[in-house]
N, C-alpha and C positions, 0 to 999 in steps of 0.2 A: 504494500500500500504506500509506504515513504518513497518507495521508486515512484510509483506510477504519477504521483504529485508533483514528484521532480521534474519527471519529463513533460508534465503539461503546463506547470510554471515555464521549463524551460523552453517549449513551444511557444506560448503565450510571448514570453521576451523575442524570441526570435519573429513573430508574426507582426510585433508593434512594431520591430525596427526596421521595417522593410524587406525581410529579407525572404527570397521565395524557393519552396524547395520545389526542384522539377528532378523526374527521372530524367535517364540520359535517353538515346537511342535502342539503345539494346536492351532499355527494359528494368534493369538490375539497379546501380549507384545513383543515389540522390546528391544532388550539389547542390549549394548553396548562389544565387544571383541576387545580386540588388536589384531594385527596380528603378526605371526611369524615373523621373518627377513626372506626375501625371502633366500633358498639355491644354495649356488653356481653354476654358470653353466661354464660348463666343458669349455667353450671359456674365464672365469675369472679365471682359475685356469694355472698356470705359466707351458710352456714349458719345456720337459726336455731337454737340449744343453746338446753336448757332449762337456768335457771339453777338453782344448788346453793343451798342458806343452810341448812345442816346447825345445828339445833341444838344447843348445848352448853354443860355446864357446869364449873369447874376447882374442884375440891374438896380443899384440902390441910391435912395433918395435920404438923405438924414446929417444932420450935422455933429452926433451925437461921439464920444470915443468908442462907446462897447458894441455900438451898429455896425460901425466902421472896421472894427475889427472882428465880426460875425461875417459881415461880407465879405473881408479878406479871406477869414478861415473857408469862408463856401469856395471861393473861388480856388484856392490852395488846393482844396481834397477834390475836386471836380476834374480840377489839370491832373493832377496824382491819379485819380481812379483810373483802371482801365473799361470800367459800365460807361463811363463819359468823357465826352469830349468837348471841352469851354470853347464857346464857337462865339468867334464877334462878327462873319460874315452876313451878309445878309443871304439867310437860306433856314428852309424848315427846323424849327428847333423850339425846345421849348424855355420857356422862360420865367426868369422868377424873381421877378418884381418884389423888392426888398424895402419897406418904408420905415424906419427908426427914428423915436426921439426919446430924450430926456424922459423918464419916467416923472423926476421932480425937477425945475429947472434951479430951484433953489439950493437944491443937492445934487450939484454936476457928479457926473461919474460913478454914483450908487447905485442907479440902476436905468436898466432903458424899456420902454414900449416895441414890440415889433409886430409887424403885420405882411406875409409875405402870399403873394398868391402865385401860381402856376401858373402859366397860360400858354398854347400853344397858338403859332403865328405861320402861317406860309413865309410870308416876307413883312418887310416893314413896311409895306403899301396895303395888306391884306388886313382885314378884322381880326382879332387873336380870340381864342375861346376859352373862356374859362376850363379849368381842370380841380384846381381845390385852391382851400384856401386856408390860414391859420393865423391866430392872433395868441399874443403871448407877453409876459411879463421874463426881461433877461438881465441877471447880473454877470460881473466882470469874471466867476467864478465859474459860472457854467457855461462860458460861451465855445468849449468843445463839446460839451456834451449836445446840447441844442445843434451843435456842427454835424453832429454823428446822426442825431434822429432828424435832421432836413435831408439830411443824403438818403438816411434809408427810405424816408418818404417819397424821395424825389424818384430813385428805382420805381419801390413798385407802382407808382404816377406812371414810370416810363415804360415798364412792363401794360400794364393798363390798357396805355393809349401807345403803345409801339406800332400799332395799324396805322395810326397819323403820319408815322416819320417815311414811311414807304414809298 
C-alpha cells in the first residue's frame, strides 16, 4: 500500500510538470517528453479597437488666477492624451467653452465660479450644438482633480457623439 501511494504521488508530480509519458515504437519502453507550451488561441490574442483622437478645443473667458490655471491644466492633459487632439484649426471639433470668475471679489484667489459647456461646431461659420453642460464651485487645491473629471467627461461626451466627428 506505501508503494502504491508512492507511485501515484509520484505520477501526480510528474503529470503537473509537464511531462508526458509515451510508448516508443515497438511497443515496450516508456520515455519521458516535455510538452510544447500550448499555442495561442485566437480568443487570447488582443482585439483590434479603433482608435479615438477626438478633436478639441478649450476656449476660456475669465480674469480670475484659478480659471486660468484650470484652462491651462485642460489644455496640458488634452495635448498629452492620446483620446485627443487640441485643435485651433478651423474644422469639426468639439469645444468647450470655459467661463471663470472670482467666487468673492473681495477674497481674490480663495476661490472661483466655473461654468463650462461642450458644444460641437462644423466650422466657425456653422451653428454649434449643444452637448452638456456643468457648473461648479473651484478652489486652488483641487484644480487637478476637476482637470481629471472634465477629461473623463469630455471622452465619454466624445464616445457619445463620435458619429459627429465623421
Amino acid at each position: 500500500m506505501k508503494y502504491l501511494m508512492f507511485w501515484c504521488l509520484f505520477a501526480c508530480l510528474l503529470a503537473g510538470s509537464g511531462s508526458v509519458f509515451a510508448a516508443d515504437a515497438a511497443g515496450g519502453a516508456v520515455s519521458g517528453k516535455t510538452q510544447p507550451p500550448p499555442a495561442k488561441t485566437p480568443q487570447d490574442a488582443p482585439a483590434k479597437t479603433e482608435t479615438r483622437n477626438t478633436a478639441v478645443a478649450v476656449i476660456h473667458e475669465g480674469t480670475d488666477d484659478i480659471g486660468a490655471r484650470l484652462a491651462m491644466r485642460l489644455k496640458e492633459k488634452f495635448n498629452a492624451s492620446n483620446l485627443f487632439k487640441l485643435e485651433e484649426k478651423d474644422q469639426p471639433k468639439m469645444r468647450l467653452l470655459l467661463n471663470t470668475m472670482e467666487e468673492f471679489p473681495s477674497r481674490a484667489g480663495v476661490g472661483s465660479v466655473y461654468s463650462i459647456t461642450w458644444v460641437f461646431s462644423q466650422s466657425e461659420g456653422h451653428l454649434a450644438y449643444l452637448l452638456a453642460r456643468d457648473v461648479g464651485v473651484l478652489t486652488m487645491e483641487r484644480v487637478d482633480a476637476l482637470t481629471d473629471s472634465l477629461l473623463q467627461r469630455t471622452d465619454g461626451i466624445g464616445v457619445k457623439y463620435g458619429y459627429l466627428f465623421k
